[in-house]
N, C-alpha and C positions, 0 to 999 in steps of 0.2 A: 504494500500500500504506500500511498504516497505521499509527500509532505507539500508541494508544491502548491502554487496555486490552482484553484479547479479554473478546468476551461471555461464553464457556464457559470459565471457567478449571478447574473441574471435568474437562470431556474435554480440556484441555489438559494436565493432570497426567497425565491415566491414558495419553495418546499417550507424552507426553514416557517416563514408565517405561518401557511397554511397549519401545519402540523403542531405550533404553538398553540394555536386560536384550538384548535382540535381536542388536545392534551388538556389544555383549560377546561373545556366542555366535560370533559370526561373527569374531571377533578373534584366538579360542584356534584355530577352527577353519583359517585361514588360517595359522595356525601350526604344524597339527597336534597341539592338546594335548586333542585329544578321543576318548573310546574310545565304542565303539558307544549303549551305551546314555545317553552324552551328545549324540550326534549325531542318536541318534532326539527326543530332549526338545527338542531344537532345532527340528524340524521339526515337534514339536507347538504349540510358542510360534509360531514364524510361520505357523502355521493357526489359531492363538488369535487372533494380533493381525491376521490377514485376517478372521475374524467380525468383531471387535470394529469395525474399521475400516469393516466392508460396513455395519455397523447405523448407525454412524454415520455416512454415505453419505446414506443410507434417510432418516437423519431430519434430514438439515441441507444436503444435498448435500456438496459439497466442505469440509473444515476449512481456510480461509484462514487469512489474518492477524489477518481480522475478528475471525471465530468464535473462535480460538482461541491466536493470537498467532503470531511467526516461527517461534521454537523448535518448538513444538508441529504449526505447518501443515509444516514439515521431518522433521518425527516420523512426522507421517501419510503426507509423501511415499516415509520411509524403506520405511514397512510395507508402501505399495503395490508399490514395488519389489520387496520380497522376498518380493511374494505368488506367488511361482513356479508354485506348485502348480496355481494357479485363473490357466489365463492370460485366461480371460473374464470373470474381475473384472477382473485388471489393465488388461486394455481398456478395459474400462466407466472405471476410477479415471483412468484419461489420459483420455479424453473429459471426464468432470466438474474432472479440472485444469486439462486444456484452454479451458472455461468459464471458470474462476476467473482466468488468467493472462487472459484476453479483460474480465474486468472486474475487473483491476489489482489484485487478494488473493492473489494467485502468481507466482511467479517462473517464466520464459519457460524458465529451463535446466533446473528442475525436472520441465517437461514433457517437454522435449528427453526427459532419461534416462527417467523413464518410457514414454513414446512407444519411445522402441529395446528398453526393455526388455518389455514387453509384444509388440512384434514378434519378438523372438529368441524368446520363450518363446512364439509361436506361428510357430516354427520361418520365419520367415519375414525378409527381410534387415532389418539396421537404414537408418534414414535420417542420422543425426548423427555416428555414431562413437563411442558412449559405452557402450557391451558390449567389454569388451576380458573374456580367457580369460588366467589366470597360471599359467602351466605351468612344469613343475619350469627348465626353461629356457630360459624367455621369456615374454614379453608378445606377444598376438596379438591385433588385432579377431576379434571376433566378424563373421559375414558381413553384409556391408554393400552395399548399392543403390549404383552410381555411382557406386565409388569417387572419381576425377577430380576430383566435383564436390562434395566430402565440405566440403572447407575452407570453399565460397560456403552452400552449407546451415548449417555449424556460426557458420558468421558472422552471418547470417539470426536468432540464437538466442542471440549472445552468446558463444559458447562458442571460446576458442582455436584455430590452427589445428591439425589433428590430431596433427602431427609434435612440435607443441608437446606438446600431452596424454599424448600415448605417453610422453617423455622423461621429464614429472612424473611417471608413474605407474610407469618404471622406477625411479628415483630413489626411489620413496618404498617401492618393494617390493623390489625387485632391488638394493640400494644399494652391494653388487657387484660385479654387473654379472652375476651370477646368481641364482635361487632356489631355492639346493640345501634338499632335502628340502621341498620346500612344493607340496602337491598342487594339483592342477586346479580353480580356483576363477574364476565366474566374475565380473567386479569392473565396479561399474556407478557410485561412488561418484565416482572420484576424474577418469574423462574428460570 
């Protein structure tokens, strides 16, 4: 990966916003400080920032490091994650990260969570462990291939062992040791 400056600091900018203003939405949301017609405008932004992101797809392939810097190819991974709605983009955007991370302009874990999440949102198990569900009283995976073998996969990827991640992600949401009042959200960020 690279240190240089990205080529498109243009769509670096517009990523970097979008997926700011997005991350926000999704902050109040986890907290419950949004009423209906906040939650709909939510779901129009992350169908904004799934076009914006397909077009730039289209026209440049994947937004690495190259193209468009760390911050900004973390932006675009953001948006791909939270393209829930279109899980047949979200597949297509893990294949072209998948690319990217195979010639060193992406990070390996970035895939990982895309990769699970693109399989949950086509209802199908994950492979890493990086879909966990925050429920008013717990932390759950999301459903998972093999479990047993969960830790040699996440390792394969970089990614701590599971028992490990579940704890962080308690810790940074349940802090505790419950999440009174905090609805069913599912959290792809932080395993």
């Amino acid at each position: 990966m690279t240190t240089d400056e990205p080529q498109r600091p243009d769509l670096a900018r517009e990523l970097i916003a979008r997926a700011a203003e997005s991350a926000a939405h999704r902050a109040k949301r986890v907290r419950d400080q949004l009423d209906a017609v906040q939650l709909g405008q939510g779901r129009h932004t992350d169908h904004a920032n799934t076009n914006v992101l397909r077009r730039i797809l289209a026209e440049h392939d994947w937004p690495g490091h190259r193209l468009v810097g760390p911050e900004a190819a973390r932006a675009a991974w953001s948006i791909a994650l939270h393209s829930d709605d279109d899980p047949a983009f979200q597949r297509a955007a893990a294949t072209l990260l998948g690319r990217a991370v195979q010639a060193g302009d992406a990070p390996v874990q970035q895939w990982a969570h895309l990769h699970d999440r693109a399989l949950i949102t086509s209802r199908c198990n994950q492979e890493y462990g990086t879909q966990l569900l925050l429920r008013a009283d717990r932390i759950e995976l999301c459903s998972l291939r093999a479990p047993e073998s969960v830790d040699k996969r996440r390792a394969t990827v970089g990614l701590p062992p599971i028992a490990v991640a579940l704890e962080t992600v308690r810790r940074r949401y349940m802090p505790n040791g419950s999440a009174d009042e905090v609805p069913s959200v599912v959290l792809a960020e932080a395993a």
